[in-house]
Phi, psi and omega in degrees: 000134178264183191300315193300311164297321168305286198341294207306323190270337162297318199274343174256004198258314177282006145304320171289311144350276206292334193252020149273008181244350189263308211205316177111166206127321187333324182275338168332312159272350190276307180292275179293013112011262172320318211269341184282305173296359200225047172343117139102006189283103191296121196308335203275356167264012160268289192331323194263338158264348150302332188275317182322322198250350183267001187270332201281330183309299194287329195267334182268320166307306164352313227246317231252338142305315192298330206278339219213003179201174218233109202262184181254109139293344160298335189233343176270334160320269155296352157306297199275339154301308178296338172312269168350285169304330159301312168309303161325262204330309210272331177291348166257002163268354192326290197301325176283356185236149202282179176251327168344310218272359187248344200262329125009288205300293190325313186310311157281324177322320179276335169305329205265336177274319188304288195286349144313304180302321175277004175267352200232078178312332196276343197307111165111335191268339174228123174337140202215061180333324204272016141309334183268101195237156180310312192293346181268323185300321156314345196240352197256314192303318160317308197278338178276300192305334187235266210337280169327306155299311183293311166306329176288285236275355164302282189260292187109262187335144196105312193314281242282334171309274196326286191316297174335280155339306168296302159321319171293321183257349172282317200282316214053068172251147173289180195295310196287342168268351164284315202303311170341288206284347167289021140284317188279349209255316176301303171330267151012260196285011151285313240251333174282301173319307191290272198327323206261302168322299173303336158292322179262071136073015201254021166263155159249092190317293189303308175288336171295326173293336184302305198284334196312294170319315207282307170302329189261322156326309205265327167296317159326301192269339165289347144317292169312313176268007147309312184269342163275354183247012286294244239238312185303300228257325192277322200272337177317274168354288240264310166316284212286326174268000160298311178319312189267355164285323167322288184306283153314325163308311196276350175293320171255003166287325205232277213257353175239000000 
C-alpha cells in the first residue's frame, strides 16, 4: 500500500472515531475507505479490520462518556453482554448470507427513522423518565443487545445510529445520555464480531493498529464534543449520517 492510500485510510478511520462517537455511523466511512484503498481487499477481511480500529474508538469514547455523564448499568450491562454474543453470531453468519438481501430492509428502517426524527422535533433533546418502565427497559436490552447486535456483526454500518436511537425512543433518554450508553453497547458487538473474524483469519492486524490510534483521537474529540455541545448539536450529527447512510444504501442497491 502506498503513502497516499495509508493517509487516506488514517485520515478516514479518525473521521470514523469521530462521528461513531458523536452519533455512530463511523463505517460508513471507514469500509469503503478500505475497500477503495486496498484493491482485490476480501470484504470479510475489511469487515474484521474495521472491527479492529473501530472496538478501541468506541471502548475510548465510551471511557469518556462515563467519566463526564451518568450511565444506566442496568440496561447497558446486559446489553452489551447480549452483544458480544450476538454480534459474535452474526459475523459467522456474515459470509452465507448477501448483504444485498438486507439493504431493502436497512433501507426503509432508515427512512422511516429519518421522518421520525424530524417529524417529532423534540425527540432526544430532552429526557423524558417517566418512559422507563421495566417493560421498555426489557425491550430496549432486546432490541440493543440481539437484534441490533446480530446486524452489526451481519452488516455493520448504522449500528451506533440504530442504538442511539433505540435508546432514545424506547428510554426516552436525550441524545447524549443515549449516544453514551450506545457506545458502551457498540463495544460489545465489535468485540464478539472482531473475536469470529479473527479466528477465521479475517484481520489486517499491523493496519488495523494504525486506524486503530487514529480511530481512538477522532473518538476522543467527538465525545467531548458531543457532550459540551449537547442533545441539539448530537441530533443535527444524527440527521446528516442518516441521510448519507440512505444515500449509500440506496446507491449500492439501484446503482452498482
Amino acid at each position: 500500500m502506498d503513502a497516499v492510500s495509508l493517509s487516506t485510510l488514517l485520515a478516514a478511520a479518525a473521521m470514523a472515531g469521530w462521528v461513531d462517537a458523536v452519533v455512530g455511523g463511523g463505517g460508513l466511512l471507514l469500509l469503503p475507505a478500505l475497500l477503495v484503498a486496498a484493491p482485490g481487499l476480501p470484504v470479510a477481511t475489511a469487515l474484521g479490520t474495521n472491527k479492529l480500529a473501530a472496538i478501541f474508538g468506541t471502548a475510548t469514547a465510551a471511557r469518556t462518556y462515563a467519566r463526564r455523564t451518568t450511565l444506566d448499568w442496568r440496561v447497558v450491562g446486559p446489553a452489551a453482554g447480549l452483544a458480544v454474543l450476538s454480534s459474535g453470531v452474526g459475523a459467522a453468519l456474515a459470509g452465507a448470507v448477501p448483504a444485498s438481501a438486507y439493504r431493502p430492509v436497512v433501507l426503509v428502517v432508515l427512512v422511516a427513522v429519518a421522518g421520525f426524527v424530524l417529524l417529532r422535533p423534540r425527540l432526544g433533546v430532552l429526557p423524558v423518565p417517566h418512559r422507563r418502565t421495566p417493560a421498555r427497559v426489557a425491550a430496549a436490552i432486546a432490541v440493543a443487545g440481539v437484534g441490533i447486535a446480530l446486524y452489526d456483526g451481519l452488516i455493520g454500518p448504522g449500528t451506533g445510529t440504530f442504538l442511539v436511537l433505540a435508546f432514545t425512543t424506547l428510554l426516552g433518554s436525550d441524545f447524549v445520555h443515549g449516544s453514551a450508553m450506545a457506545k458502551v453497547v457498540n463495544a460489545g458487538t465489535n468485540l464478539g464480531a472482531l473475536v469470529v473474524f479473527a479466528v477465521t483469519g479475517h484481520v489486517w492486524w499491523l493496519l488495523g493498529a494504525g486506524m486503530a490510534v487514529c480511530n481512538i483521537a477522532g473518538a476522543v474529540l467527538g465525545a467531548r464534543m458531543a457532550l459540551r455541545r449537547g442533545s441539539g448539536f448530537v441530533r443535527v450529527v444524527l440527521v446528516v449520517v442518516v441521510a448519507a447512510l440512505i444515500a449509500k444504501l440506496g446507491h449500492d442497491q439501484w446503482v452498482a
